[in-house]
C-alpha positions as CSV (number, residue, x, y, z in Angstrom):
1,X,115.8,97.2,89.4
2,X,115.1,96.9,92.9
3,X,111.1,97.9,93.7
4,X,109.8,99.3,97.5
5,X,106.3,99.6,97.8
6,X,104.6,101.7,100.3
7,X,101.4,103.1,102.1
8,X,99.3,100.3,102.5
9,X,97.4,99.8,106.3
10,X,94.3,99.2,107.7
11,X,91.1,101.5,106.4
12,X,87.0,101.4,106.8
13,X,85.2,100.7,104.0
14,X,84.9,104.0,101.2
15,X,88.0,105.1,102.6
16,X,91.1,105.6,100.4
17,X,95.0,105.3,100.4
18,X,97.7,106.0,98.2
19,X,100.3,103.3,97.3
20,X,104.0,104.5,96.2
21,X,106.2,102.3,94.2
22,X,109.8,104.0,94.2
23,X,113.2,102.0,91.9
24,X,115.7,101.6,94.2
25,X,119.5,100.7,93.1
26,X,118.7,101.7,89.9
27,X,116.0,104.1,87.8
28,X,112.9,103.4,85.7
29,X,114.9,104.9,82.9
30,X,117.9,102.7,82.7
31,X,115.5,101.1,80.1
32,X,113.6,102.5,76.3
33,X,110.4,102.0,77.4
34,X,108.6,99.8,80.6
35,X,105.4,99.4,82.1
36,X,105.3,99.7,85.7
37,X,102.0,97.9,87.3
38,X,100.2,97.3,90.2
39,X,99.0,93.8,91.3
40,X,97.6,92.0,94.1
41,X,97.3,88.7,96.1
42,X,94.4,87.6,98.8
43,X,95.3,84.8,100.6
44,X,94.4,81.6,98.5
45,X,94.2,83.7,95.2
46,X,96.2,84.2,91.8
47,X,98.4,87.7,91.4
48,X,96.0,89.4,89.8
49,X,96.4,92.8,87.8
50,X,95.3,96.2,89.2
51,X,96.1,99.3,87.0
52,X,99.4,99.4,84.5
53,X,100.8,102.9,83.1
54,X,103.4,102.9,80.0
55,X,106.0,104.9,80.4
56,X,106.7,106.2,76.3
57,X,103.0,107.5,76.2
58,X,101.6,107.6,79.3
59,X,98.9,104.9,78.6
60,X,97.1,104.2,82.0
61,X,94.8,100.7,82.0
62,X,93.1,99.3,84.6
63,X,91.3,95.7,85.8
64,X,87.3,96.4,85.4
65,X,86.9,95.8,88.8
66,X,88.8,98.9,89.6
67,X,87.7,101.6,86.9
68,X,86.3,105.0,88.4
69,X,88.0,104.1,91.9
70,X,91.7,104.1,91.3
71,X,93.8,106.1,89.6
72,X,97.9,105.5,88.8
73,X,100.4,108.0,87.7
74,X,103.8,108.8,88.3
75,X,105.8,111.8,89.2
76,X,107.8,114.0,86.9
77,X,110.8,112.4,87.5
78,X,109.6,109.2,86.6
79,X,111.0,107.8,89.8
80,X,107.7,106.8,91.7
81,X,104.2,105.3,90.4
82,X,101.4,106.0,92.7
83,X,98.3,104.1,93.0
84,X,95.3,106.2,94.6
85,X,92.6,104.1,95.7
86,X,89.1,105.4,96.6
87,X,86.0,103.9,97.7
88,X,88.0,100.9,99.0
89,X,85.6,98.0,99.5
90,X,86.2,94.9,101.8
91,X,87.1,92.7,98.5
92,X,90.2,94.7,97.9
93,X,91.5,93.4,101.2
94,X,95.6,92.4,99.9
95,X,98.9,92.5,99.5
96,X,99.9,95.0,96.5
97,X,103.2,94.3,94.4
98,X,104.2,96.8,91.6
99,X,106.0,95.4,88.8
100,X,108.5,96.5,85.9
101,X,107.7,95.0,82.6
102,X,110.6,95.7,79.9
103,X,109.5,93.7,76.9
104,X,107.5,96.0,75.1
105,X,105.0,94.7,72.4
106,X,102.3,97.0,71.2
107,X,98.9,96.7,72.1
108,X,99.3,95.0,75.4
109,X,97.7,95.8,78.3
110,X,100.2,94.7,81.0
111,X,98.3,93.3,83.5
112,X,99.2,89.7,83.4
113,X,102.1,89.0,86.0
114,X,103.8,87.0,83.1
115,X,104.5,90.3,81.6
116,X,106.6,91.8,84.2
117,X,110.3,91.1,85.2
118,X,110.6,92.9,88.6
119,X,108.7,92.7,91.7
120,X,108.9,94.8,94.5
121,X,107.9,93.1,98.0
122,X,104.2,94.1,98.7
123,X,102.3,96.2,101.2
124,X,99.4,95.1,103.0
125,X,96.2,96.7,102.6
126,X,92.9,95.6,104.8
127,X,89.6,97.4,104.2
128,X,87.6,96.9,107.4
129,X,83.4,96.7,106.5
């Protein structure tokens, strides 16, 4: 599975953008069940986890330091995960990767980059103050 994130840039402060992570080469359901997840890297700093959904049930969890701000889902065709991010803050200055995990163990929350098997490249997000 081949990953391509997208619409990262450059925002003010509160602002908001959407990130898209689309399979390429291959489709989110050429396996039973996955996660697909969003994580970031500053500069200096450990991949840390953003916001996972499970594909079987739907089950959305998100990093604390996210909650009531951004919002993952995917489209009906299960091709694309989104990743909506409001009231963007200075701190979640980035680069964004979305991930496929495809070992599935109950009660996991998937946001540990060990987890995951596939990595797309990133897109850059800077949130001006």
């Amino acid at each position: 599975v081949q990953l391509v994130e997208s619409g990262g840039g450059f925002v003010q402060a509160g602002g908001s953008l959407r990130l898209s992570c689309t399979a390429s080469g291959s489709s989110f359901d050429d396996f039973d069940d996955y996660a697909i997840g969003w994580f970031r890297q500053a500069p200096g700093r450990e991949r840390e986890g953003v916001s996972s959904i499970i594909h079987s049930d739907g089950r959305t969890h998100y990093a604390n330091f996210v909650k009531g701000r951004f919002t993952i889902s995917s489209d009906s065709a299960k091709t694309t995960v989104y990743l909506q991010m409001d009231n963007l803050r200075p701190e979640d200055t980035a680069r964004y990767y979305c991930g496929t995990g495809t070992r599935m163990i109950s009660g996991l929350r998937y946001l540990r980059p060990d987890e995951y098997d596939y990595w797309g490249q990133g897109t850059q997000v800077t949130v001006s103050s």
